[in-house]
N, C-alpha and C positions, 0 to 999 in steps of 0.2 A: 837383910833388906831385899836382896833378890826372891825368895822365898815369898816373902810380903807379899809381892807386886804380883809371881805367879797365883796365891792365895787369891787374887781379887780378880782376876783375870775371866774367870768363868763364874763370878758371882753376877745376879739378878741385877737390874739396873732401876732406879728411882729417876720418875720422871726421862728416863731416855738417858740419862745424861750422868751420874754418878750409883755406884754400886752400894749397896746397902747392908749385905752380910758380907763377912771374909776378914782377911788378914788387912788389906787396904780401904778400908770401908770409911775412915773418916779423911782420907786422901783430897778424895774430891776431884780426881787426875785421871784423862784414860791412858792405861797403862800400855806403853808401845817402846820395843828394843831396838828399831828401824824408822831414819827418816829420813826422805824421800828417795827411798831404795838401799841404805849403805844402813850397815850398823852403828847403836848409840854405844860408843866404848870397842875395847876390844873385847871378843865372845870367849864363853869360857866353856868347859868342855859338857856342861847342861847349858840345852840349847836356852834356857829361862832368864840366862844368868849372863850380863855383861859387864867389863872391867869399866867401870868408868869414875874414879875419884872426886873430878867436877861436881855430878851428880852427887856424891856425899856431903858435898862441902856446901851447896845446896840446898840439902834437904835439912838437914840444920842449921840453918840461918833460916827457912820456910818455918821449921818448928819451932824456935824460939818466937818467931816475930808472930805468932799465929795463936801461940797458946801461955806465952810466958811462964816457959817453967821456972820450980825450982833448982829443979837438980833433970839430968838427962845422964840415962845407960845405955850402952851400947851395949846389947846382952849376946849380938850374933853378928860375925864379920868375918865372910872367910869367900874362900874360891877353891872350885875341882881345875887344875892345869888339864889344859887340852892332851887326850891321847893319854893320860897316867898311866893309867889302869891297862891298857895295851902295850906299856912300855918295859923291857926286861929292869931289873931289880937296880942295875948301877944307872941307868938314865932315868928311871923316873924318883932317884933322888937327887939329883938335878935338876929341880923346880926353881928356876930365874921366874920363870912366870907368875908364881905366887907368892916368891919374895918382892919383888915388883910392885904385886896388887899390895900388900902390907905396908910397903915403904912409903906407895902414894896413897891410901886412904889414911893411913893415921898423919901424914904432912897434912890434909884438907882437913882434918879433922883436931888437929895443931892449927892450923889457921882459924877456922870457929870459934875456938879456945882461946883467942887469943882478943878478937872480937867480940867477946862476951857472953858468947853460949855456953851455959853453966853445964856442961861434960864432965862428969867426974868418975866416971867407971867405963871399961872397956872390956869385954870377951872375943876371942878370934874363936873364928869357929874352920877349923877345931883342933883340939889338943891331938889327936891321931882320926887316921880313917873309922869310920865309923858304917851301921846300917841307916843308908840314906831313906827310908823310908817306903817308896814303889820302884827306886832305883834299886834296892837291896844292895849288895856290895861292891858294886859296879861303875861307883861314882867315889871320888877320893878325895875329900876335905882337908884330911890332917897334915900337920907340918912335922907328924910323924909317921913313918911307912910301915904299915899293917904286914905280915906274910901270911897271906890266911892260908896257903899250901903247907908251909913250914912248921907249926905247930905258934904260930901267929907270933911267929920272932918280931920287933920293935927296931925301926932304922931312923934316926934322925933325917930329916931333909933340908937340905941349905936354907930353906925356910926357918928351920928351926934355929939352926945354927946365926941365920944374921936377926931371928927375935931376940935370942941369948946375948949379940951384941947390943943390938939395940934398946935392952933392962939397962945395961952397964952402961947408956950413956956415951956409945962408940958410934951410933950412925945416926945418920943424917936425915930428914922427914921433907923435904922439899915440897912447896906447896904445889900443887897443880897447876896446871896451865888450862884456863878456861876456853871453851870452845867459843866461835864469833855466835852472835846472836839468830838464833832460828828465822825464817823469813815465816811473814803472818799467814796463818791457814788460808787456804782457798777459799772464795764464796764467789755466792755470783752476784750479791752484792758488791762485792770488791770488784768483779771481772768487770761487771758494768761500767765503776767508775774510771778503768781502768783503760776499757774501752772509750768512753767520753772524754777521757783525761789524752787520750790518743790522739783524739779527733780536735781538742780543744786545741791541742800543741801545733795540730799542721796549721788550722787556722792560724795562731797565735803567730806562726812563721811565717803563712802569706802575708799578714797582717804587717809584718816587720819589715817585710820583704818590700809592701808599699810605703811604707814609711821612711826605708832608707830611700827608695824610688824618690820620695816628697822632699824627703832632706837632703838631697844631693841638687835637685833643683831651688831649693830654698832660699837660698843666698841669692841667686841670681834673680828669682822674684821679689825676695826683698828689697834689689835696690833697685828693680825698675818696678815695681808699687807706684812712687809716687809719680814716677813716668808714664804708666797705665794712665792710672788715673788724670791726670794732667791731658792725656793724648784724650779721654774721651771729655771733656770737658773744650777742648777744641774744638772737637770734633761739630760738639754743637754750635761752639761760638763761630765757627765757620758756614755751619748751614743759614745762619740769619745774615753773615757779612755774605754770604752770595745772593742772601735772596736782595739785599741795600744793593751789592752791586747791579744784577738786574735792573731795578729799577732806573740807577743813575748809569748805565752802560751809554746811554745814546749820547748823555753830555760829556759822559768823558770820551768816549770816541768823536764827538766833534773837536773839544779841544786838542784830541791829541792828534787830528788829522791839519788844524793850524798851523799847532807847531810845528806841523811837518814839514806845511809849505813854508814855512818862514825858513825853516836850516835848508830846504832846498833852494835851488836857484830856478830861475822860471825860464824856461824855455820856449823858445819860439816856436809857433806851429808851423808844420812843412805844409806851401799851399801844393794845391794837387792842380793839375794841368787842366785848364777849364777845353768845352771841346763846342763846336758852333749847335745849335741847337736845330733842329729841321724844323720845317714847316708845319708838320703832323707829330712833332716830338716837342712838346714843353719842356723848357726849363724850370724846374724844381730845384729850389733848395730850403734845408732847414730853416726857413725862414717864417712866418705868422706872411704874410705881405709880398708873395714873389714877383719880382719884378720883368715883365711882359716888354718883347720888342716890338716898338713902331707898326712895322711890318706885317706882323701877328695879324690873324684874325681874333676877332673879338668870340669871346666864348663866355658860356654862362660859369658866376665860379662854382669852382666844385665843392660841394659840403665839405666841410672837415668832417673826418669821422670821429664817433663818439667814442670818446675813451672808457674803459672800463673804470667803474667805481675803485677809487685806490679805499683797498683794507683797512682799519684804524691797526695802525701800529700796538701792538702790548707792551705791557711795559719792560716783558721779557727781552724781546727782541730790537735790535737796533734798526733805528730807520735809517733811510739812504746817504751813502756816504757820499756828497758831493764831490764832484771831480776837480782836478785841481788844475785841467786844459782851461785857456779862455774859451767864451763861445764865438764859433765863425761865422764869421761875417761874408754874406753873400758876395761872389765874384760877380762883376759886371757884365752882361754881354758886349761882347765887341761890335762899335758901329762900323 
């Protein structure tokens, strides 16, 4: 499968977008080992090739649901362990690494099987190291160790030893453990909305923001509503009772200036000390009709003077409030 995916890698592209010759050509996938910056799987010691079981368990459920076979072969499934080929003769058959890869691709690939992907042939690849092709000898497959120095003596690798368990039905295939779901590719389509969706949200929260503002005062306008209203309906009923009172102001201040003298008591006026009047000094008093001594020379009478035009009262305004003194009565000159 890793093989595959290199195969397509550097094939011609249809329409921008899927490759058209190669080993992946009816994929329809761009093919990538890395995402966003970390590896897909653990890597294995060609740089093409990562461990990732997920991914098998995957791609057959994608190839059944896609093509509905009858039957499905796994004709090639293997891993170079990191560093082999670098490593002296008793550590690099010591392969945990590729007993590992083996254990958890054929568990995903037991899982498949088990969900109804008609699987019925399997090949690892491969039975011993082999020539890799532009790698030449340099790159180590087999679950059997090559000595290509020694006259290409043949060493089992714990690989091989726990496949020979697991023909006899002594190990275990544990299914995978799936990875969380990839986040969706970038676009700036998306960044837009994403941007709007930003901007939408602070609104959203001022928005909320006046809303708790509204509904904290809520209650308390609710129950004076009908108090508002009530007060401005007053309000007017009041601007017509002032303008009635207006009008009727002048008779209810006369009555209520009655009444007043009736709950008071009437008191008597202080006379003021009369004084003799001279020759060349008349006596005047409030009177229409002053009354003139004997003695007096006679003189021409003197005009009354002309009083000013009294204003008509409005009906705004109150007219004169009568006094509630008696009027006095001229003192007599002394004979």
């Amino acid at each position: 499968l890793g093989k595959a995916a290199a195969g397509a890698a550097g094939s011609p592209l249809l329409n921008d977008d899927f490759p058209v010759t190669g080993w992946a050509a009816d994929m329809g996938v761009e093919v990538s080992f890395f995402r966003d910056g970390k590896d897909i799987g653990k890597p294995a010691d060609s740089d093409w090739l990562h461990a990732a079981p997920w991914g098998f368990l995957k791609l057959l459920r994608w190839l059944n649901k896609t093509y509905s076979p009858e039957t499905i072969f796994v004709t090639e499934n293997g891993v170079d362990a990191p560093g082999e080929n670098d490593k002296p003769l008793h550590e690099a058959l010591s392969d945990t690494y590729r007993m590992e890869y083996y254990r958890d691709y054929i568990g995903a690939m037991r899982v498949a099987v088990e969900e109804g992907v008609p699987v019925e042939g399997y090949t690892a690849w491969s039975f011993m190291d082999n020539y890799e092709w532009a790698d030449g000898y340099s790159k180590r497959f087999g679950i059997f160790y090559i000595d290509y120095k020694h006259n290409v003596t043949r060493y089992a690798k714990d690989s091989a030893r726990w496949f020979q368990s697991f023909l006899k039905g002594k190990e275990t295939t544990p299914a995978p453990e799936m990875p969380p779901p990839p986040p969706p590719p970038p676009s700036s389509k998306k960044e837009t909305k994403d941007i709007e969706g930003h901007t939408n949200v602070k609104h959203a929260t001022l928005k909320e923001d006046k809303d708790k503002e509204r509904a904290s005062g809520e209650k308390t306008v609710a129950k004076d509503t009908r108090h508002v209203h009530t007060t401005k309906e007053e309000k007017s009923a009041k601007s017509d009772e002032s303008s009635h009172e207006a009008q009727d102001a002048p008779e209810h201040k006369h009555a209520a200036s009655k009444e007043k003298e009736q709950a008071e008591p009437t008191e008597e006026p202080t006379k003021k000390p009369s004084r003799e009047p001279t020759t060349h000094e008349p006596t005047h008093y409030p009177t229409d009709e002053p009354t003139r001594h004997p003695s007096e020379p006679t003189f021409a009478p003197t005009p009354k003077p002309t009083p000013y035009p009294t204003p008509k009262p409005t009906t705004a305004m109150p007219t004169h409030k009568p006094s509630k003194y008696p009027t006095m009565k001229p003192t007599p000159a002394p004979t």
